[in-house]
C-alpha positions as CSV (number, residue, x, y, z in Angstrom):
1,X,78.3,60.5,-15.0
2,X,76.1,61.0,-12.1
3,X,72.3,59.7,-12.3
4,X,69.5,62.3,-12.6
5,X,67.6,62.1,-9.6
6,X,64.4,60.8,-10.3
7,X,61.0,63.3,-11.2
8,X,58.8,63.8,-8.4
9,X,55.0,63.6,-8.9
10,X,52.5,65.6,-7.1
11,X,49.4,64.9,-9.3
12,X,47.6,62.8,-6.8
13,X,44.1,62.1,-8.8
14,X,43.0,60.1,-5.6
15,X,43.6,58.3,-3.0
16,X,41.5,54.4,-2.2
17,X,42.3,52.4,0.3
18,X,45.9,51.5,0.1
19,X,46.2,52.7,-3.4
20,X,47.7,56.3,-4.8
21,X,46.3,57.2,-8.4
22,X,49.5,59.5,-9.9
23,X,48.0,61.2,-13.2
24,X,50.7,63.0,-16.0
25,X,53.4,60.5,-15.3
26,X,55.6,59.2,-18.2
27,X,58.1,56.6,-18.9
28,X,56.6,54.2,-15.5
29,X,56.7,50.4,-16.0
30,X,54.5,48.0,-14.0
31,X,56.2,46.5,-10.6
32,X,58.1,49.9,-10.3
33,X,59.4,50.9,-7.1
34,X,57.7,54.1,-5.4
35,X,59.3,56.8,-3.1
36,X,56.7,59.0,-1.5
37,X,57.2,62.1,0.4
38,X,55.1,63.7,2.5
39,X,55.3,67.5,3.6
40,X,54.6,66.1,7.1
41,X,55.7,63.2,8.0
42,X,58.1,60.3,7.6
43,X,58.9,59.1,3.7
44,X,56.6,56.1,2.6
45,X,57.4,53.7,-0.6
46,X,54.9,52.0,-2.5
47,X,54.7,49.4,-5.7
48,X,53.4,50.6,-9.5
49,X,50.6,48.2,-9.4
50,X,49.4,48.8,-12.7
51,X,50.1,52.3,-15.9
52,X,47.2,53.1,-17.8
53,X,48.8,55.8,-20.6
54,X,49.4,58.4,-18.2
55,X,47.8,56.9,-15.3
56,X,49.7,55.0,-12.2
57,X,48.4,53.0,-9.6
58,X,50.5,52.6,-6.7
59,X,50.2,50.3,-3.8
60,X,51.7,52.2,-0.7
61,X,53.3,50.1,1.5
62,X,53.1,51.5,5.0
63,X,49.4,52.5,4.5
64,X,47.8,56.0,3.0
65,X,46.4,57.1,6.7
66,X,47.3,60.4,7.1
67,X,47.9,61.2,3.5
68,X,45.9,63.9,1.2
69,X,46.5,64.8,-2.3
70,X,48.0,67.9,-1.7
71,X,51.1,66.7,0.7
72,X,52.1,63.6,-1.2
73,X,55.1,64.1,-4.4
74,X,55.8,60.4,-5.9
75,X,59.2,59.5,-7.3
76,X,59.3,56.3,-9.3
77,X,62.4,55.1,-9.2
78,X,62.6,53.4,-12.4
79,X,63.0,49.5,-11.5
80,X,61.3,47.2,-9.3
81,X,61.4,46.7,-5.0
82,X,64.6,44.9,-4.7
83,X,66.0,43.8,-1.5
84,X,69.7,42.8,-0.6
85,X,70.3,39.3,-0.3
86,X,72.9,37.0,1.0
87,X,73.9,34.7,4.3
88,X,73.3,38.2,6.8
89,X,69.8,37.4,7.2
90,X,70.3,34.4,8.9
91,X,69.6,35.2,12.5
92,X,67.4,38.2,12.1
93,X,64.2,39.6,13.0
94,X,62.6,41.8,9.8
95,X,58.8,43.4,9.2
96,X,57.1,42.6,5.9
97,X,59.2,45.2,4.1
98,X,62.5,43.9,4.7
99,X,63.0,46.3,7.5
100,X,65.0,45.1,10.7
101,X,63.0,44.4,14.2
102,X,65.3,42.7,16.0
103,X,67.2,45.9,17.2
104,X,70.0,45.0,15.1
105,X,71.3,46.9,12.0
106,X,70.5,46.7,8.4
107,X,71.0,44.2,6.4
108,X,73.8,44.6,3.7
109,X,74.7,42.7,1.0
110,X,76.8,43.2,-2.4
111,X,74.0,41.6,-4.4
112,X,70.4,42.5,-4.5
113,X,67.0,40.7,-6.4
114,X,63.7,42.1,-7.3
115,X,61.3,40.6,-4.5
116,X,58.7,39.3,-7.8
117,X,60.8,36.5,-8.2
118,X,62.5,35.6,-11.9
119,X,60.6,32.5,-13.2
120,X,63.1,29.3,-13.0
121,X,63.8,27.9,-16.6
122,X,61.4,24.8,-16.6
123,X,64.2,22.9,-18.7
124,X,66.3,23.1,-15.7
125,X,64.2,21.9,-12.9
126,X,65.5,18.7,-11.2
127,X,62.6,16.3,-9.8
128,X,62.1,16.9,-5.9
129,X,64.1,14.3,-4.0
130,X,65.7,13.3,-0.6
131,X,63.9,14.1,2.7
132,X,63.3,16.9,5.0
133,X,62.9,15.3,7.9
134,X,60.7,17.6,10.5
135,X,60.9,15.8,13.8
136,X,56.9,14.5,13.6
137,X,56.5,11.4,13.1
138,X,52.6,12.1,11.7
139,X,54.8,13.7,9.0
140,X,58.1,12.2,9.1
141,X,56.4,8.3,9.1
142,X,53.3,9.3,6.7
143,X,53.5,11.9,4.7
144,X,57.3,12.9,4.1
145,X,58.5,16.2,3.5
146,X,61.0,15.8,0.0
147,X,63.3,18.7,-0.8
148,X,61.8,21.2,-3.2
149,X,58.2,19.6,-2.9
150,X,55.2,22.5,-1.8
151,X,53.3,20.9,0.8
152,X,50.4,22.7,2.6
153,X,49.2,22.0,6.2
154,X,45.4,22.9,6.1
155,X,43.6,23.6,9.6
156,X,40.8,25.4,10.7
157,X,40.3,28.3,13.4
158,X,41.1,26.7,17.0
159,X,43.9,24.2,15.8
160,X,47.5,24.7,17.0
161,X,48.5,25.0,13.1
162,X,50.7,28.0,14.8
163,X,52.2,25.5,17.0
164,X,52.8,22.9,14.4
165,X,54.3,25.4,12.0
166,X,56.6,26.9,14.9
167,X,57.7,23.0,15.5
168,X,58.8,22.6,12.1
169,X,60.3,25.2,11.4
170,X,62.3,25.3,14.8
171,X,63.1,21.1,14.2
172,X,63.7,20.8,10.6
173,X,67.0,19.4,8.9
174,X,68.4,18.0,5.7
175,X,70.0,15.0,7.2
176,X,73.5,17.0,8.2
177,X,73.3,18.9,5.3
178,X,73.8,22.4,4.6
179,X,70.0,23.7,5.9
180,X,68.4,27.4,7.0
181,X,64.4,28.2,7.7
182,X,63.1,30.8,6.6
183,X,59.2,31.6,8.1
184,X,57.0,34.2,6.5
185,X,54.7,35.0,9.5
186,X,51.0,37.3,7.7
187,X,48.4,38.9,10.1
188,X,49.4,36.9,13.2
189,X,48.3,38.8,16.5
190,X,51.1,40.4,18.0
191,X,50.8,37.4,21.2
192,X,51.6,34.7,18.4
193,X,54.1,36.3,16.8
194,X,55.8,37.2,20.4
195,X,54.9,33.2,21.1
196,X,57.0,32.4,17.5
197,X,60.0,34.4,17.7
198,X,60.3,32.9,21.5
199,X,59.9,29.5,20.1
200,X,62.1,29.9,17.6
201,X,65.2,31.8,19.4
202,X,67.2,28.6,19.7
203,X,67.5,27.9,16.1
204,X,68.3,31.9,15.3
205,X,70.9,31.9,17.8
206,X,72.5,29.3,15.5
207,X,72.2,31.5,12.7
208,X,69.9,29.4,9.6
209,X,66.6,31.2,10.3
210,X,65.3,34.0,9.2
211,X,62.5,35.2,10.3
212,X,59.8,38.2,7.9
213,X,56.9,39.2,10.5
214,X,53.9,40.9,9.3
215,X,51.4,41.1,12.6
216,X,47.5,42.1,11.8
217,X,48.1,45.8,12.7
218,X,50.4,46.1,10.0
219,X,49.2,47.7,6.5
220,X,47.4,44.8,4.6
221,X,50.0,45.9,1.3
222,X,52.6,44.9,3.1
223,X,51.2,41.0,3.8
224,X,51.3,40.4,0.6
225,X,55.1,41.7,0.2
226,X,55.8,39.2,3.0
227,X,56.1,36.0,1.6
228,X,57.9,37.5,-2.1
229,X,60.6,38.8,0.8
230,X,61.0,35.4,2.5
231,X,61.4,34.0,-1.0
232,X,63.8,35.7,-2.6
233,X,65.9,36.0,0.4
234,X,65.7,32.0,0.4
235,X,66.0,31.7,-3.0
236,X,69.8,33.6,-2.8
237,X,70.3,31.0,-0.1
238,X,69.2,27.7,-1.9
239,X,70.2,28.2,-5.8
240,X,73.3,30.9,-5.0
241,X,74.7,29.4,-1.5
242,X,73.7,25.7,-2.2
243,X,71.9,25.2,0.8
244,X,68.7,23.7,1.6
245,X,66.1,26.3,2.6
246,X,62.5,25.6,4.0
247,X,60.1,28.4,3.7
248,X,57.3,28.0,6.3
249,X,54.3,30.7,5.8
250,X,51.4,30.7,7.8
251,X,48.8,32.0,7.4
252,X,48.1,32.0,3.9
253,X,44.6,32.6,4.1
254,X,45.5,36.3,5.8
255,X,47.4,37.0,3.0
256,X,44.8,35.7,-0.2
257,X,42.2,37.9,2.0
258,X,44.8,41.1,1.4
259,X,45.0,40.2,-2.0
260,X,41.4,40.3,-2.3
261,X,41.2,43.6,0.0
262,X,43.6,45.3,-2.4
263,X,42.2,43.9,-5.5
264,X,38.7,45.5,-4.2
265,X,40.4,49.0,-3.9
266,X,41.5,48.5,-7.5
267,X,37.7,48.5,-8.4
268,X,38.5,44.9,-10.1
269,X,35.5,42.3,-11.3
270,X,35.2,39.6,-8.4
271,X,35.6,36.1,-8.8
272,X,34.8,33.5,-6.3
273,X,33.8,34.3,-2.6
274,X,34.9,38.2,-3.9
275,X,38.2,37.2,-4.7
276,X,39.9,38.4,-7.8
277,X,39.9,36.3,-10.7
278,X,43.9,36.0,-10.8
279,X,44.3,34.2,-7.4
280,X,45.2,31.0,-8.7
281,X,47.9,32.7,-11.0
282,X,49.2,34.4,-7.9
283,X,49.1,32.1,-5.7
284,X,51.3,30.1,-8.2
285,X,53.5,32.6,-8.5
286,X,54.4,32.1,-4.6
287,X,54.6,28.4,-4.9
288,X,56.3,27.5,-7.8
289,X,59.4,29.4,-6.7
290,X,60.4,26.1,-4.8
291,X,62.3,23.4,-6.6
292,X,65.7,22.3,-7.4
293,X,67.7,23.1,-10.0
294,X,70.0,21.0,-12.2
295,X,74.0,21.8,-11.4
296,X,73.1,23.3,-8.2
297,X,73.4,21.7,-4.5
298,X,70.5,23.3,-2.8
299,X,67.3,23.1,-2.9
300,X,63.6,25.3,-2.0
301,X,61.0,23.4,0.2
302,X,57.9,25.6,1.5
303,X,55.6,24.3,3.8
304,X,52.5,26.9,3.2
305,X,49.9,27.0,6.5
306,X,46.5,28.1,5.6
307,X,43.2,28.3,7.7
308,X,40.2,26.7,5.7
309,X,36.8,29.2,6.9
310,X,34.3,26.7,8.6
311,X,36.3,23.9,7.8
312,X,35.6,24.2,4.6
313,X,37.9,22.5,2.1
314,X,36.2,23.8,-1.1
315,X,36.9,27.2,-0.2
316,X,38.9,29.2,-3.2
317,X,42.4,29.4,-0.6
318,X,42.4,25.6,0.2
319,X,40.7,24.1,-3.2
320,X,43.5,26.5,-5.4
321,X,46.4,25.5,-3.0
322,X,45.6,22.0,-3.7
323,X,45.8,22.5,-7.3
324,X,48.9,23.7,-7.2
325,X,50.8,21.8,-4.6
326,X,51.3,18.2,-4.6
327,X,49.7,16.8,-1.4
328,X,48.8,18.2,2.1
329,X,49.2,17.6,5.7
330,X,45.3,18.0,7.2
331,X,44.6,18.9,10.8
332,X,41.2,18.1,11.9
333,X,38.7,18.8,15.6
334,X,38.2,14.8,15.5
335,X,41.8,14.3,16.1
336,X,42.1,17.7,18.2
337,X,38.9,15.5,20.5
338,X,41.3,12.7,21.3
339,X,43.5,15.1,23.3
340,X,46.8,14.6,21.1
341,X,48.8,17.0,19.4
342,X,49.4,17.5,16.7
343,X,45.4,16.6,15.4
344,X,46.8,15.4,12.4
345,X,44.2,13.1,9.8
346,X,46.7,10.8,8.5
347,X,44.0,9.1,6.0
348,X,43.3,13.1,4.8
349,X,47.2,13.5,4.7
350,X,49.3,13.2,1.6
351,X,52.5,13.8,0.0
352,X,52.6,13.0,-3.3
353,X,56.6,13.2,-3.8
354,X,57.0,10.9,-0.9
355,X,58.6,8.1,-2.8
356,X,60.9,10.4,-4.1
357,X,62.1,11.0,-0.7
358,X,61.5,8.1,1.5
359,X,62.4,4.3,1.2
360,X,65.6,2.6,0.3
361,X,68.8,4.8,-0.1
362,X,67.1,7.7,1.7
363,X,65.5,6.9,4.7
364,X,65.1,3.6,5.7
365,X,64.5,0.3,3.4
366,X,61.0,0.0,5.4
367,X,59.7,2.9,4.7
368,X,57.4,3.1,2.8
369,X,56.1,-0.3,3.5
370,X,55.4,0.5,7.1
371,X,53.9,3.6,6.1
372,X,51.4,1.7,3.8
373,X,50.3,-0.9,6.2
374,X,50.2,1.9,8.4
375,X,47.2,3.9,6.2
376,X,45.8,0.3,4.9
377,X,45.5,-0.3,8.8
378,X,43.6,2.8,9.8
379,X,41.3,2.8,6.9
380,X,39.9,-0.5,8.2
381,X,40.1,1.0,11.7
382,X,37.8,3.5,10.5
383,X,35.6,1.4,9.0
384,X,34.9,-1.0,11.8
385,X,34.9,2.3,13.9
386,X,31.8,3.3,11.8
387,X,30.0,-0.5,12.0
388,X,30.8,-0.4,15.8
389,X,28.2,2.6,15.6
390,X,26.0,0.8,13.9
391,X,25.9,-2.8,15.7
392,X,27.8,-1.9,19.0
393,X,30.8,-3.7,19.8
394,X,29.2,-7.1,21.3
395,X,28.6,-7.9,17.7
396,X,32.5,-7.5,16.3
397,X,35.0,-10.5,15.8
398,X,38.2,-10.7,17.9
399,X,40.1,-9.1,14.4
400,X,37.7,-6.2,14.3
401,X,38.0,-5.5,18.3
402,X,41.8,-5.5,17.0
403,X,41.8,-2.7,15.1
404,X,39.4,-0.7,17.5
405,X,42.8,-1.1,19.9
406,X,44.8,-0.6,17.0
407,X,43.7,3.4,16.5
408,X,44.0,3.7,20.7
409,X,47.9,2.8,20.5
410,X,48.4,4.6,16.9
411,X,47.2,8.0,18.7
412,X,48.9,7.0,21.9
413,X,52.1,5.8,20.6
414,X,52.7,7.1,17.3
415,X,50.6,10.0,16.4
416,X,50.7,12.7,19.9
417,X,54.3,14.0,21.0
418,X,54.8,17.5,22.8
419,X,55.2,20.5,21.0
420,X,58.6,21.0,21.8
421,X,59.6,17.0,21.2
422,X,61.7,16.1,18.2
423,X,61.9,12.2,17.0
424,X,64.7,10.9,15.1
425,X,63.3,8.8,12.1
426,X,64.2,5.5,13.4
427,X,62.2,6.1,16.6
428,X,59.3,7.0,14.7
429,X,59.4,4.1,12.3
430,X,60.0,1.4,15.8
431,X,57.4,3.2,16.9
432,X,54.9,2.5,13.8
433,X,56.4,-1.6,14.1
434,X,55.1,-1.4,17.8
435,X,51.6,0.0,16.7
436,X,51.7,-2.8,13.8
437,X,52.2,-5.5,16.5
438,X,48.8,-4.9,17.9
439,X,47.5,-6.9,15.0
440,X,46.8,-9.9,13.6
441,X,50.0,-11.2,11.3
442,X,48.0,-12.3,8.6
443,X,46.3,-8.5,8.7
444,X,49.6,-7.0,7.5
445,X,49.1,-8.1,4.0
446,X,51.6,-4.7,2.9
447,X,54.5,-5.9,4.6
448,X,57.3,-8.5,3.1
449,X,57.7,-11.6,4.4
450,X,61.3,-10.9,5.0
451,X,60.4,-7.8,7.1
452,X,57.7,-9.6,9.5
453,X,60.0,-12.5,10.0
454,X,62.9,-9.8,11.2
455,X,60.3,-7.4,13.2
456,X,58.0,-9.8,14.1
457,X,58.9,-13.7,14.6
458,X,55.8,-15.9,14.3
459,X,56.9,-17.0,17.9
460,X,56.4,-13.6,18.9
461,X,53.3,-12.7,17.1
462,X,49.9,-14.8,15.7
């Protein structure tokens, strides 16, 4: 029996922002997708954003310019925004509704998914584990990536956060493993997203990387469709396929300031700094779709990039992120002032899974004893650093003027690499035994006895 094709609405009560208000409608569920037509004009879709009796709200995804309330009929179309889903993304170029950029053809697929997401059964969730190994050694070294962990890079305007996102994404593997990127690119100017895709055109000529573009002329709706694309496509491709996906979405702070935009046009109570009340639930929603999953061989890893406003780490984007992620990578201007890339703070850095993907049996047996002597090391660097501006150097020891040498040949040796330069993990953890070497023996009170004695031979070092 064929379908009846869906009613069409042209009650249009008002229109707000990005928002349609459809009175008289019946039988309309929340999360509903929208077909608009237009008497002039091309065809528009939107979201059911929230039903009030007979009252709809819908969220129009190319933007309500040109619209008025007699021209516009609305056909719900009775389930939510799905998307077709499958290995056919890899290699392509899409806008924040799914749509194809790249010249290329649509995307087809025999399956499809509802871009919300279905929540993962938390009785099925397998602890994050094994390493994604990005090619950094500020990361890779001290604050390792695990498969299905959430771990935010937080930067400030004036950082190359762009540039450190683009190197991971374009550098990234699962140790010979099965392994696609996907990036979720929100408000980027159209010279950084240009910069990206060129960036990145290696790795999508090997077909794993998908990339879903929104650019800041885009409608601000469709930025916050962005990243639920890039999610459920990599979800297909981690929990369906078995592989091991990394999600990297910058900026994230673009998109909780179109969730707040949006949430204004809805007339809705503000919370903190104006935005909405729900943002930590949301915000959740986007994040907690990583993991692993018991019985299955892939795995979700996202990498979220967010801008903190005036370097401000209390702000409601950066203090909700770190509730719900476990750790962060932190850029900072006093690294930036050194002149290496990238400016990472390693004693601001954390991961908080990184034993569950670094030391014996995963990456190296040393690990995660270097990478402790490592961040025992530069604290007291830092601390002498601050006495030196205090007393002046003349009145340090020989050990303190140690450790002031010691952060020169960390940021030389270890921390700054080029943009486009990619270290295997055993470079970068010879290179943190060559840093170590600038010290004292007795000073490396983290490291076994067994492990000095192979690195470093009392003959060779006090």
């Amino acid at each position: 029996m064929t379908p009846m094709p869906p009613v069409e609405y042209s009650t249009i009560d008002a229109i707000r922002g990005p928002l349609l208000v459809v009175r008289g409608v019946t039988g309309v569920g929340w999360d509903e997708f929208v077909r608009i037509r237009l008497d002039a004009g091309p065809p528009r879709h939107g979201v059911v954003l929230d039903v009030d009796h007979d009252i709809a709200i819908v969220e129009v995804l190319e933007g309500t310019d040109g619209m008025d309330r007699l021209g516009t009929h609305v056909a719900f179309n009775g389930s939510p925004f799905r998307i077709p889903v499958g290995d056919g993304w890899l290699g392509r170029v899409c806008n924040g509704r799914g749509e194809p950029i790249d010249d290329g053809p649509p995307v087809l697929a025999p399956h499809d998914a509802p871009v919300a997401g279905n929540p993962l059964n938390p009785t099925l969730r397998e602890p994050p584990a094994e390493p994604v190994l990005t090619g950094v050694s500020a990361i890779d070294g001290l604050t390792t990536l695990v498969r299905g962990q959430k771990l935010p890079i937080f930067s400030v305007a004036g950082l190359p956060h762009l540039e450190l996102a683009t190197q991971i994404a374009a550098q990234s593997s699962a140790g010979g493993e099965p392994f696609s990127v996907v990036v979720a690119g929100m408000g980027l100017p159209h010279a950084d997203a240009a910069t990206m895709r060129a960036a990145l055109e290696d790795r999508a000529r090997t077909g794993d990387l998908l990339m879903v573009l929104n650019t800041a002329d885009d409608p601000v709706v469709e930025r916050i469709l962005t990243p639920r694309i890039a999610l459920t496509v990599a979800e297909h491709l981690a929990f369906t396929l078995g592989r091991h996906v990394l999600v990297v979405a910058v900026d994230m702070t673009s998109y909780c300031e179109a969730v707040r935009e949006v949430s204004s046009a809805r007339g809705e109570i503000p919370a903190r700094r104006a935005y909405p009340g729900y943002l930590y639930s949301d915000l959740a929603s986007l994040y907690e779709r990583c993991g692993r999953i018991r019985g299955r061989p892939g795995s979700l890893t996202i990498v979220p990039v967010l801008t903190m406003p005036a370097g401000d780490i209390t702000h409601p984007v950066p203090d909700l992120t770190g509730y719900i992620t476990e750790g962060q990578v932190v850029l900072s201007a006093q690294a930036q002032a050194t002149g290496g890339y990238p400016p990472v703070d390693p004693l601001s850095s954390l991961s908080r899974l990184m034993r569950h993907g670094a030391g014996p049996g995963r990456t190296r047996d040393d690990h995660l004893a270097v990478a402790g002597q490592m961040l025992a090391s530069l604290a007291r660097a830092r601390t002498v650093q601050e006495l030196t501006e205090l007393i002046g150097t003349d009145a340090l020891n020989d050990t303190d003027r140690t450790y002031l040498a010691f952060t020169t040949t960390f940021t030389r040796d270890f921390a700054t690499q080029r943009p486009d330069e990619q270290r295997a993990l055993p470079d970068t953890l010879d290179r943190a035994w060559q840093v170590l070497a600038a010290l004292p023996r007795r000073e490396l009170t983290m490291l076994p006895t067994e492990l000095l004695d192979t690195r470093l031979p009392r003959s060779d070092h006090a």
